[in-house]
Structure formats: structure tokens, C-alpha cells
ZATORZA-451345 format. One record per residue (C-alpha): residue number from 1; residue in three letters; x, y, z. Coordinates in steps of 0.05 Angstrom, whole numbers. Example, Ala and Ser with C-alpha at 12.3 -4.5 7.8 and 13.67 -1.06 7.14 Angstrom:
<rs>
<r><pos>1</pos><code>ALA</code><u>246</u><v>-90</v><w>156</w></r>
<r><pos>2</pos><code>SER</code><u>273</u><v>-21</v><w>143</w></r>
</rs>
This chain:
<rs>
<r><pos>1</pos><code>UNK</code><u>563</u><v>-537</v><w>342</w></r>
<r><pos>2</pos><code>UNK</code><u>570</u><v>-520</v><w>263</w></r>
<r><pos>3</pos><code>UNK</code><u>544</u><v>-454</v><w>248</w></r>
<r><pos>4</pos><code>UNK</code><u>474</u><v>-466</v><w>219</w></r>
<r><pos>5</pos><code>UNK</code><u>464</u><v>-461</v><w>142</w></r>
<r><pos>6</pos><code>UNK</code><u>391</u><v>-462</v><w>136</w></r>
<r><pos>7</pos><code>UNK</code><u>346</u><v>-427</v><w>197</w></r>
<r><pos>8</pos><code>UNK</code><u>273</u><v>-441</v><w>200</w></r>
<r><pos>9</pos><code>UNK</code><u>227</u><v>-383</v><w>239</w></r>
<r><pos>10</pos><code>UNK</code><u>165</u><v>-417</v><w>258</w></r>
<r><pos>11</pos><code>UNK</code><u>109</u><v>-373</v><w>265</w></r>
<r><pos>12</pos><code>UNK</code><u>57</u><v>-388</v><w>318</w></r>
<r><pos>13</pos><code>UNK</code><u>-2</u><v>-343</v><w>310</w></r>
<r><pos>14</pos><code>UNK</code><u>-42</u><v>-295</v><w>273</w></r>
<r><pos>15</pos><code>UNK</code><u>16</u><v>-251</v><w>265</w></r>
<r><pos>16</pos><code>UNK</code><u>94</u><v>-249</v><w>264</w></r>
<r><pos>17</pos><code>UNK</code><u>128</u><v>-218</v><w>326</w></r>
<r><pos>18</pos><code>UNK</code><u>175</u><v>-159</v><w>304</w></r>
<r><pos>19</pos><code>UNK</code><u>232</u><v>-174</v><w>355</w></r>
<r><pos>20</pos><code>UNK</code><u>233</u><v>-251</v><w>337</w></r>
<r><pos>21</pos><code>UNK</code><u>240</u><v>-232</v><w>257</w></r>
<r><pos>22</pos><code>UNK</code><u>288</u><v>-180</v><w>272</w></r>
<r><pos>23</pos><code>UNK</code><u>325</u><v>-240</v><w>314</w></r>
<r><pos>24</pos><code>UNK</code><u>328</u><v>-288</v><w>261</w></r>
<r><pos>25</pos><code>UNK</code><u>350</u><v>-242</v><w>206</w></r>
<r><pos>26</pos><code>UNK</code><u>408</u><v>-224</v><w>258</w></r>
<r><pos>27</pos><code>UNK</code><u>424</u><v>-290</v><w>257</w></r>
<r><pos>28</pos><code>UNK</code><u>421</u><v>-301</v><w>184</w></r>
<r><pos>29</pos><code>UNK</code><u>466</u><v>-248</v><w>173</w></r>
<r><pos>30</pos><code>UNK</code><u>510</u><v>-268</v><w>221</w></r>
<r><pos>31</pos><code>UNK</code><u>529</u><v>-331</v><w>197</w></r>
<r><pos>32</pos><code>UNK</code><u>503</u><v>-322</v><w>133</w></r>
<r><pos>33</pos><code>UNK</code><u>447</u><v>-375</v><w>134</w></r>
<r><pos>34</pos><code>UNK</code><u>392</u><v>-384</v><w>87</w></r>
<r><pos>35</pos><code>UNK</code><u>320</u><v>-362</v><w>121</w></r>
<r><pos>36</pos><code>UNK</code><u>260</u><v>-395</v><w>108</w></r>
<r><pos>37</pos><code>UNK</code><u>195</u><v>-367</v><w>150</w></r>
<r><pos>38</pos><code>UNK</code><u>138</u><v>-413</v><w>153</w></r>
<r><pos>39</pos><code>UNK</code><u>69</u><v>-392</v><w>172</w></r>
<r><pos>40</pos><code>UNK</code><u>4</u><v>-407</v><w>185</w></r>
<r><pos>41</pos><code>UNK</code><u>-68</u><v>-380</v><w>161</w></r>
<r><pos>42</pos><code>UNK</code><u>-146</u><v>-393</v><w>179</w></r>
<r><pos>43</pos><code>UNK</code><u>-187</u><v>-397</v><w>108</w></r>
<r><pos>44</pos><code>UNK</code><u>-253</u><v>-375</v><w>107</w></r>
<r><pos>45</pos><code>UNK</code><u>-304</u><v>-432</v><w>141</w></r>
<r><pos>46</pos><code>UNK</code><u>-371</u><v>-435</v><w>112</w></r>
<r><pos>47</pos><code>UNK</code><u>-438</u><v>-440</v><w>143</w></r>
<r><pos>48</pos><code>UNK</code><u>-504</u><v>-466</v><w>115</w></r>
<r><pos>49</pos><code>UNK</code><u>-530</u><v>-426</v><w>66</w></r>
<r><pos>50</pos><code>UNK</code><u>-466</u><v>-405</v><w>48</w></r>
<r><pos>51</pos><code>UNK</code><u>-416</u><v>-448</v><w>19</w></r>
<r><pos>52</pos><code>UNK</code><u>-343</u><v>-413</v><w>14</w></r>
<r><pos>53</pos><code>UNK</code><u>-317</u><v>-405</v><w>-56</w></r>
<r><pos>54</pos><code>UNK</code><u>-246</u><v>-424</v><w>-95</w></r>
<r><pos>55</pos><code>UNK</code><u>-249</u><v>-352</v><w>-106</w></r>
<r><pos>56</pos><code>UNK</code><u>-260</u><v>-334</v><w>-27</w></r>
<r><pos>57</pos><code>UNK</code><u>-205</u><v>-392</v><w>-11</w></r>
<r><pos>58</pos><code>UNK</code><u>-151</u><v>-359</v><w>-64</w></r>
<r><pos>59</pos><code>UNK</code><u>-163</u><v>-292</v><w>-28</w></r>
<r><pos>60</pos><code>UNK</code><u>-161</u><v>-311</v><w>36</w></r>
<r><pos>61</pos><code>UNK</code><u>-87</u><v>-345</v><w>26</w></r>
<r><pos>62</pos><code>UNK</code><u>-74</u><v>-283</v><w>-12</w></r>
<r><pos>63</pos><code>UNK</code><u>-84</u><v>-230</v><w>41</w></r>
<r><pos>64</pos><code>UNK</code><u>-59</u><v>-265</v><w>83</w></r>
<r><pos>65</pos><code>UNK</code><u>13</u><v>-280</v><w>46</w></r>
<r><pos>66</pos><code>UNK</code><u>20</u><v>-200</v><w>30</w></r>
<r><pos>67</pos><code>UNK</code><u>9</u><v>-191</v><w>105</w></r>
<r><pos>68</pos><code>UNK</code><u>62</u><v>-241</v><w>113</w></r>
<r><pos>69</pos><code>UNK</code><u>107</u><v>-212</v><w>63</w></r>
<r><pos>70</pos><code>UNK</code><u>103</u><v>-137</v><w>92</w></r>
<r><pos>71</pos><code>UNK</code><u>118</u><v>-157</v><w>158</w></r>
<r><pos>72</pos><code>UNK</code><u>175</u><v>-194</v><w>136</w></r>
<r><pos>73</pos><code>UNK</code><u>195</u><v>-133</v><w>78</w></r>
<r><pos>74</pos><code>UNK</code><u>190</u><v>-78</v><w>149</w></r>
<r><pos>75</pos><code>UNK</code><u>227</u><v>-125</v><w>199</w></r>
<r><pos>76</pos><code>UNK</code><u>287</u><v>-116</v><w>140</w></r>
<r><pos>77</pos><code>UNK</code><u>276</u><v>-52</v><w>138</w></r>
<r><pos>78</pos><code>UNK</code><u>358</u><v>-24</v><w>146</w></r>
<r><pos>79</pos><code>UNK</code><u>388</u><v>-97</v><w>132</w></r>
<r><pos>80</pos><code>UNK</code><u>437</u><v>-105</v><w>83</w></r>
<r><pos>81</pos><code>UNK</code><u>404</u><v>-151</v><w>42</w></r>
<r><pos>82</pos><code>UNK</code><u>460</u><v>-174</v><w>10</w></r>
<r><pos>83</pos><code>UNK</code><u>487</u><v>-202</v><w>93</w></r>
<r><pos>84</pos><code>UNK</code><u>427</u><v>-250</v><w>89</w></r>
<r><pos>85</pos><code>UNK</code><u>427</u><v>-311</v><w>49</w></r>
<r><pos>86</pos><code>UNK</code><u>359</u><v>-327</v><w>7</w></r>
<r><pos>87</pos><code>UNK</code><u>296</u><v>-314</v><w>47</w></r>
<r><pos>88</pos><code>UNK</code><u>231</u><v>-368</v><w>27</w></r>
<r><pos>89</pos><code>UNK</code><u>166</u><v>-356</v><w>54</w></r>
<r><pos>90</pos><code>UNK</code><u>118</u><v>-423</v><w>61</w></r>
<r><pos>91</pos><code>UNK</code><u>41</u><v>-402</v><w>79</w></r>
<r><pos>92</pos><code>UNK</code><u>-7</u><v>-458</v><w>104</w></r>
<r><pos>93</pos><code>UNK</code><u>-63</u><v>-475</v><w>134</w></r>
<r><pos>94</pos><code>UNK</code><u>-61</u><v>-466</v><w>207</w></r>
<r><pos>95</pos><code>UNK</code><u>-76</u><v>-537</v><w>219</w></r>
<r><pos>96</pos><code>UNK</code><u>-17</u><v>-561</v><w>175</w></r>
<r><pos>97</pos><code>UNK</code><u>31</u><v>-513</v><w>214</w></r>
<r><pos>98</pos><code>UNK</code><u>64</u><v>-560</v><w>258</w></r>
<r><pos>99</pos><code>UNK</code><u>75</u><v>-611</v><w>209</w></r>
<r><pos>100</pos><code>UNK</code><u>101</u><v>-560</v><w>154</w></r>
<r><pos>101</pos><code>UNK</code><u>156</u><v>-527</v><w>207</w></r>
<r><pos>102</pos><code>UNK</code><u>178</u><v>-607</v><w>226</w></r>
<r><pos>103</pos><code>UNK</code><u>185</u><v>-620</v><w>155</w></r>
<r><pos>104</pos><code>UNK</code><u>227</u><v>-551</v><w>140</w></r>
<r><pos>105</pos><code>UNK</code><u>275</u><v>-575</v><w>206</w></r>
<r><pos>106</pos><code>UNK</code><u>296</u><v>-636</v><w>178</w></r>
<r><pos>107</pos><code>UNK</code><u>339</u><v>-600</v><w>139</w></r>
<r><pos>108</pos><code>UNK</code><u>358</u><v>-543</v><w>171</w></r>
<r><pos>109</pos><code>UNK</code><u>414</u><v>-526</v><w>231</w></r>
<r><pos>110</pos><code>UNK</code><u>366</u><v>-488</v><w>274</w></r>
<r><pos>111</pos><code>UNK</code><u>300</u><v>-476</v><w>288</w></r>
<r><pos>112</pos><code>UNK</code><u>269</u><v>-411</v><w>314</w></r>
<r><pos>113</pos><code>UNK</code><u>194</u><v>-392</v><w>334</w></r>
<r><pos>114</pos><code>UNK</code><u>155</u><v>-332</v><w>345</w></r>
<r><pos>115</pos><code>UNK</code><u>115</u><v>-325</v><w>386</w></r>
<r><pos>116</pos><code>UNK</code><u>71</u><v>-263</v><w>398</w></r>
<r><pos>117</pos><code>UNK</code><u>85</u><v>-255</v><w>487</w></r>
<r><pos>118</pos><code>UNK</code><u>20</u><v>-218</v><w>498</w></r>
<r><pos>119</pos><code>UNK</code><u>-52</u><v>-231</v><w>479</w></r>
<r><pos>120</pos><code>UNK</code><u>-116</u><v>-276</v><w>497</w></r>
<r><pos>121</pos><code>UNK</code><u>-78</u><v>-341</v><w>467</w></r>
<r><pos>122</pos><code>UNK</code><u>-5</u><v>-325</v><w>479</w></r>
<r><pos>123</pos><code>UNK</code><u>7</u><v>-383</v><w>530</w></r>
<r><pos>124</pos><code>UNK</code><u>-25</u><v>-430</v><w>477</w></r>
<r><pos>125</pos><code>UNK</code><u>21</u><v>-409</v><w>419</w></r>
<r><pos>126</pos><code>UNK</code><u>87</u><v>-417</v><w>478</w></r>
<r><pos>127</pos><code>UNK</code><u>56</u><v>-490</v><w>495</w></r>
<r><pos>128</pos><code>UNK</code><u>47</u><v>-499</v><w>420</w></r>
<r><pos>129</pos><code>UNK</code><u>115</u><v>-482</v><w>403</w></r>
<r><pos>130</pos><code>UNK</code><u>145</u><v>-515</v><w>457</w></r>
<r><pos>131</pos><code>UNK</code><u>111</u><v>-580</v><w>429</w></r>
<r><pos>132</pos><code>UNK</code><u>131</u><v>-570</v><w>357</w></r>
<r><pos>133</pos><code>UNK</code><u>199</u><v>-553</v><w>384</w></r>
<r><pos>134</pos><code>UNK</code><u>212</u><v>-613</v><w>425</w></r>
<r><pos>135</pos><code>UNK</code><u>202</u><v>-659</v><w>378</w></r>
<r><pos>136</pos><code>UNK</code><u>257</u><v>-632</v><w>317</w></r>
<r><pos>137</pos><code>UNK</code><u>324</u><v>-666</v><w>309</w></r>
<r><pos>138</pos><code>UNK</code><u>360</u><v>-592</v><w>309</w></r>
<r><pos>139</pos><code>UNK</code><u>370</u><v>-540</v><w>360</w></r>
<r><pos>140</pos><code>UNK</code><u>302</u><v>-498</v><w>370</w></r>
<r><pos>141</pos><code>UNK</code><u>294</u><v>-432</v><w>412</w></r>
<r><pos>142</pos><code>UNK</code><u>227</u><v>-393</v><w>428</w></r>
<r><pos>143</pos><code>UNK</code><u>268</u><v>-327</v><w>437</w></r>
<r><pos>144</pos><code>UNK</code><u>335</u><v>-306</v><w>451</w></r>
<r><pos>145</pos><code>UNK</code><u>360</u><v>-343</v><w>520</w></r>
<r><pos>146</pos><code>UNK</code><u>303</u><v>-398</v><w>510</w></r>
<r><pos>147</pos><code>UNK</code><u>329</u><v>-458</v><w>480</w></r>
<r><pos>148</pos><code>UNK</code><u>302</u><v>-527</v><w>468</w></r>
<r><pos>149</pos><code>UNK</code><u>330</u><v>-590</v><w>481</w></r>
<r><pos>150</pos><code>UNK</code><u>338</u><v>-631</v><w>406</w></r>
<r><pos>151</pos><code>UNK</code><u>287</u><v>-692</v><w>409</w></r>
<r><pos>152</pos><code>UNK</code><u>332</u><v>-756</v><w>415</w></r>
<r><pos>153</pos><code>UNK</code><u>392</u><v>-715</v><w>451</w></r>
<r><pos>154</pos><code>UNK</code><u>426</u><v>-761</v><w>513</w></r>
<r><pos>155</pos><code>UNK</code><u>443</u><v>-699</v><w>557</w></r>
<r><pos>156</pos><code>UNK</code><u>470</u><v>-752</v><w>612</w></r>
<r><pos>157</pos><code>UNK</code><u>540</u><v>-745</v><w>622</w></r>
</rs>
């Protein structure tokens, strides 16, 4: 296997697990790969009376790309920046996160997830991942040690 030039760290969740963004940027900087983090959000949901705004949308995505972007910003907290190739953030809807991490492995070497291990869903997010991840044309891992098998590979000998 080629060393990766383009990583993808899925993000299952409400949140980014530390140890699996301090993994991937290891991994950038190892072999000098570009980084690109994709994420999901829930938007506000409306109930009668109240009809959510453009305004309450736009804030929503807002918050919840600065949380995004400070998780990432402490997870490189001691990283030489300058190790890492170019790091790209893509926020979306949570219901458009599967489709958006297939779409950002197409063209990448390897695929990574995180997955926050404790918590009332956390054996949804591992299923979810697990799904997303079997069915990507590159190498995928939910966490050092845990890799999944690329869709279409012919593993018989």
C-alpha cells in the first residue's frame, strides 16, 4: 500500500473524540497527507407556533462549526503545523453525513472515523461507522488496530 495523500476523519456524533483527532493528525504528519475532517450537525427543528428562522438556521451551523474548529485548533495543540499538509473542515447536516464522508473517500487513500466509545448512543455511532466504512473503495479504520475491509476487495487467496 501507497502512503495515503489525502485522509478523511469522519466524525460520528455530537462531538469529535480527542484521541481519534490526535490519531489522524499523527498520521498526517507522518506521511505528510492532506486532512480533511467532515462533520455532522442537528439544526434547529421547529414546532407549531414556531417556525425556525434563516437567522436561527445560520446560527445553529455557526456554533456548531466554531465548536468544530476549537476542537480541531486544541487536538493541534503542540503539532508542528508546518508536518501536516492542508487541513479542510466540511460541516453538514447530520442526515447528509454518510453521504458527504463517501463522497470525500472517493478521493482519498484512507479513511478514518471517530467515534466517541462511551455514552447513551456510542454503539449506534460504532454500527454507523462501521456501515459508512464498509461501503468506501479505500482503507477505513474506527481506531487504531480496527480496520475495515475496502468494499469490492477479493480477500480470497
Amino acid at each position: 500500500m501507497a502512503w495515503p495523500e489525502r485522509i478523511v476523519l469522519g466524525v460520528i456524533g455530537r462531538r469529535a473524540d480527542e484521541l481519534a483527532l490526535a490519531w489522524a493528525f499523527g498520521l498526517a504528519r507522518r506521511w505528510s497527507a492532506e486532512l480533511h475532517v467532515v462533520a455532522g450537525y442537528h439544526p434547529p427543528v421547529g414546532m407549531f407556533p414556531h417556525i425556525v428562522t434563516a437567522h436561527e438556521l445560520q446560527e445553529a451551523r455557526d456554533r456548531a462549526r466554531s465548536q468544530l474548529t476549537a476542537t480541531v485548533r486544541e487536538a493541534l495543540v503542540g503539532v508542528d503545523r508546518d508536518a501536516i499538509g492542508e487541513i479542510g473542515l466540511t460541516l453538514v447536516t447530520d442526515n447528509q453525513l454518510d453521504h458527504a464522508i463517501a463522497t470525500r473517500a472517493q478521493t482519498s487513500g484512507l479513511t478514518l472515523f471517530s467515534v466517541v466509545p462511551t455514552g447513551l448512543f456510542a454503539r449506534r455511532h460504532l454500527a454507523r461507522a462501521r456501515r459508512v466504512a464498509a461501503g468506501l473503495p479505500c482503507p477505513s479504520s474506527l481506531g487504531p488496530g480496527r480496520a475495515v475491509e475496502p468494499a469490492g476487495l477479493d480477500l480470497v487467496h
